[in-house]
Each structure stands twice: as C-alpha cells, then as structure tokens.
C-alpha positions as YAML, in Angstrom:
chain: A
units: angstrom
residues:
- id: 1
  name: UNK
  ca: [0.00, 0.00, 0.00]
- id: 2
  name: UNK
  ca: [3.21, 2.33, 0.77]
- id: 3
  name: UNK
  ca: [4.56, 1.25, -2.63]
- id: 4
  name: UNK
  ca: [1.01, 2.41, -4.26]
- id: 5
  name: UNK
  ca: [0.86, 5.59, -2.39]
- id: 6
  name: UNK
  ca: [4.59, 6.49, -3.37]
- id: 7
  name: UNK
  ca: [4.20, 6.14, -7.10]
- id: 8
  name: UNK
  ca: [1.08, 7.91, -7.37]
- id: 9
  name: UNK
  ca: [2.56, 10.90, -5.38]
- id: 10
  name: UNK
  ca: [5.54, 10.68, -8.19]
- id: 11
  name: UNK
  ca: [3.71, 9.95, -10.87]
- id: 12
  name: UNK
  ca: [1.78, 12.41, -10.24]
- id: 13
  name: UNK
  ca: [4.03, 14.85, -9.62]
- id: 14
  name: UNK
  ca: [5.61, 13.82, -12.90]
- id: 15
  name: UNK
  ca: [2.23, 14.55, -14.81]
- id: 16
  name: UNK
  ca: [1.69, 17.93, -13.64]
- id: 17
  name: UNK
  ca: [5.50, 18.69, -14.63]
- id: 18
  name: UNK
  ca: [5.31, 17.20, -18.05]
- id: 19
  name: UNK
  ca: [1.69, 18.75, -18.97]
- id: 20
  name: UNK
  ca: [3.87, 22.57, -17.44]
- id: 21
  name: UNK
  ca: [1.30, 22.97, -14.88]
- id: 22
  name: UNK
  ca: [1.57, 23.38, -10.89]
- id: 23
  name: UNK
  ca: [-0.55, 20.55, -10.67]
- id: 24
  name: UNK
  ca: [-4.06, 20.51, -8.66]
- id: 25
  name: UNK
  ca: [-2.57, 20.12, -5.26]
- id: 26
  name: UNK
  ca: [-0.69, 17.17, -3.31]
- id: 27
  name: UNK
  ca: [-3.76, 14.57, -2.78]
- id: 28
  name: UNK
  ca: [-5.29, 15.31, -6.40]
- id: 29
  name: UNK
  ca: [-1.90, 14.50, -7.35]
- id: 30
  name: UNK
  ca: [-1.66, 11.13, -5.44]
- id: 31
  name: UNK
  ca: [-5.23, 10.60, -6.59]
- id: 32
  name: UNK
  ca: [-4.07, 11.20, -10.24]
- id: 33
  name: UNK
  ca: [-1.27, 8.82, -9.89]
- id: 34
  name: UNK
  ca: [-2.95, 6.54, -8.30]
- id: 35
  name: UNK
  ca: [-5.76, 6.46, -11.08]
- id: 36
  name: UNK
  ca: [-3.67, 7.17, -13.77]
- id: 37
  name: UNK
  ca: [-1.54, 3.68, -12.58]
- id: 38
  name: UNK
  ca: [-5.38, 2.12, -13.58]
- id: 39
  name: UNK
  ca: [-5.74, 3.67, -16.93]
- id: 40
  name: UNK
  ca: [-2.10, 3.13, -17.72]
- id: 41
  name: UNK
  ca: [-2.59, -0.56, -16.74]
- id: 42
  name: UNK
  ca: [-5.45, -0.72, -19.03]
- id: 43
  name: UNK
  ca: [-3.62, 1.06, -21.85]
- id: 44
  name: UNK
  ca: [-0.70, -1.07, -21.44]
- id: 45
  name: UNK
  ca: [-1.73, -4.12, -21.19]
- id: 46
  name: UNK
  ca: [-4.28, -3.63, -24.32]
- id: 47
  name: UNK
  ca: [-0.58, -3.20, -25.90]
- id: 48
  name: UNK
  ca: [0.85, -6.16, -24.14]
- id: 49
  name: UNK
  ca: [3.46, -4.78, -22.09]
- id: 50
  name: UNK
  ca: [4.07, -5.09, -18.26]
- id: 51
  name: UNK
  ca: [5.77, -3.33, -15.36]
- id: 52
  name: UNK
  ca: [8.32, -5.57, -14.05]
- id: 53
  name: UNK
  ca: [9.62, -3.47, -11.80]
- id: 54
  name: UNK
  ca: [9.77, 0.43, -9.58]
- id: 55
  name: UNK
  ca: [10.92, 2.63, -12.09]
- id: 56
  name: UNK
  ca: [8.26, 0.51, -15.05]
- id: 57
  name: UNK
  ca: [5.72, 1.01, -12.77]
- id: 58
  name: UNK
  ca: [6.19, 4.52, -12.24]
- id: 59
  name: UNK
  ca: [6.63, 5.27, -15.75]
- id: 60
  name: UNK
  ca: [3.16, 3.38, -16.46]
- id: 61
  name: UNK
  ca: [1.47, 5.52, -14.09]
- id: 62
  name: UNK
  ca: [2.90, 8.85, -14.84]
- id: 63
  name: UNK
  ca: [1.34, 7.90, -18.86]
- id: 64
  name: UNK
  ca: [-1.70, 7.38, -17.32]
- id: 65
  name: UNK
  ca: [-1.94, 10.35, -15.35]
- id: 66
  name: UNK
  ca: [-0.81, 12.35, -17.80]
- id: 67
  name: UNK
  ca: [-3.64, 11.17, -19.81]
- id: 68
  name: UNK
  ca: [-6.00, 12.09, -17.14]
- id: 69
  name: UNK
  ca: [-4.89, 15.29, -16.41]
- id: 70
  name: UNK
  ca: [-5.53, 16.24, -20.42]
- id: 71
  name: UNK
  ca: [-8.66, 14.33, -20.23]
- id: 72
  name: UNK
  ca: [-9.60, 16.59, -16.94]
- id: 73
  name: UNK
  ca: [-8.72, 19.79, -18.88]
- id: 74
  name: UNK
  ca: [-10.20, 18.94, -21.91]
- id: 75
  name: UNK
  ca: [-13.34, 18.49, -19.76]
- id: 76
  name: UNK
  ca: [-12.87, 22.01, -17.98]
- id: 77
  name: UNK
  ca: [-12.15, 23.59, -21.29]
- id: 78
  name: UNK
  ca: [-8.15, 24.91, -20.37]
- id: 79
  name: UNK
  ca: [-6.91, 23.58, -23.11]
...
C-alpha cells in the first residue's frame, strides 16, 4: 500500500511537470497517480506490455496520469 501511495505521489508529480502545470494540489496529485496507474494498466496491457519493476511502474502511471490530467482539462475547457 506504501509502494502504491509512493508512485502515485511521483507519478503524479511527474504529470503535472510534463503537462507545465503546478498541478491541482498534493492529494489530487496522489489521486491522479494513483488512477492514472489504472488507466495506464489498461492502456498497457491492451498493448501487451508489463511493469516488471519500480521505475516501469512509475513510468506506467505517470502515462496514465498524464492522460488524465488532459482528459480533466479537456473536460474544464483549459486547453
């Protein structure tokens, strides 16, 4: 649960840096992470590949949060 909690709060993290934003505050962050692990999980295993590891898991998450964070400001019309 530790493990889950610490890549969503990086992944996260990693999202809001990579989409040049400040983010939407340290537990929408974690949330973020945490659900963007989900859809990356789903996205990546559609295309067959796996985490095997920390840093594969992390990177899996941080696509899917990134992908919810456009999704999110697609939805409130800032992009």
């Amino acid at each position: 649960m530790f493990a889950w909690i610490l890549i969503g709060l990086i992944s996260g993290w990693l999202a809001g840096k990579i989409l040049n934003g400040n983010g939407y505050g340290m537990m929408a962050d974690i949330g973020l992470g945490l659900l963007g692990g989900i859809v990356g999980g789903m996205i990546f295993e559609v295309l067959g590949v796996r985490a095997h590891n920390f840093i594969g898991a992390i990177l899996m998450s941080t696509a899917g949060a990134t992908a919810l964070v456009i999704a999110t400001r697609i939805i409130r019309d800032e992009i």
